[in-house]
N, C-alpha and C positions, 0 to 999 in steps of 0.2 A: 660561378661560371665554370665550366669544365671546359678540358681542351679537345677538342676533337682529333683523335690522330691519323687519323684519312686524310685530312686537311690540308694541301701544301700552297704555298705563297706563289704568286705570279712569277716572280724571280727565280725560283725555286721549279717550276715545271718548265719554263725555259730554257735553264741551265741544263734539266733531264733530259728535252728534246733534242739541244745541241749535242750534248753527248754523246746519245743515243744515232744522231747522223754523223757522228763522227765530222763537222764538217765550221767552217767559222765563215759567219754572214758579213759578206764586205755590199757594201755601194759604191755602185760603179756607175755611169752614164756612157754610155756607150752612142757614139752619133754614127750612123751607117746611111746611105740612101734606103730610101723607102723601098727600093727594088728588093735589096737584101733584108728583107725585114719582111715581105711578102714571101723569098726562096725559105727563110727558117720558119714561117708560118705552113709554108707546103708540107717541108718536111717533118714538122711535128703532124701534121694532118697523118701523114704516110705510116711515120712510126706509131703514129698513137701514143704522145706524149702527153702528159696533162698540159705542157706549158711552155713557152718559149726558155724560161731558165733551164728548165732537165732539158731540153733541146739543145740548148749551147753546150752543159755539158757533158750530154753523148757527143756532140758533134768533135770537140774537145778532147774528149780521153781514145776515142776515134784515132783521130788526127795523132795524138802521142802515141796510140800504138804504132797506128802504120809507119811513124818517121820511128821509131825505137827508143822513144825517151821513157812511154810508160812500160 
């Protein structure tokens, strides 16, 4: 049997990915009314977002600009 070394383990392209986004995956639930859930839906319509996650966190590092924290 040989090893193939192109080959890398699930755990392993994972960990590449993480790294690669620089960024650590949390779970969160988040309960909003439905209203607000339809205005982040708009605005990822608007920006052209793939998705409600990259939408919060435009909407988010946004927000930190304009108050001066980021």
């Amino acid at each position: 049997m040989t090893l193939d070394p192109d080959y890398v383990t699930k755990a392993e392209r994972e960990r590449r990915q993480q790294t690669a986004q620089k960024e650590t995956k949390v779970a969160k639930t988040i309960s909003i009314p439905i209203s607000y859930w339809a205005l982040l839906d708009q605005v990822k319509n608007k920006l052209g977002k793939k998705n409600v996650n990259e939408t919060l966190m435009y909407c988010i590092k946004e927000i930190g600009i304009g108050e001066g924290i980021e």
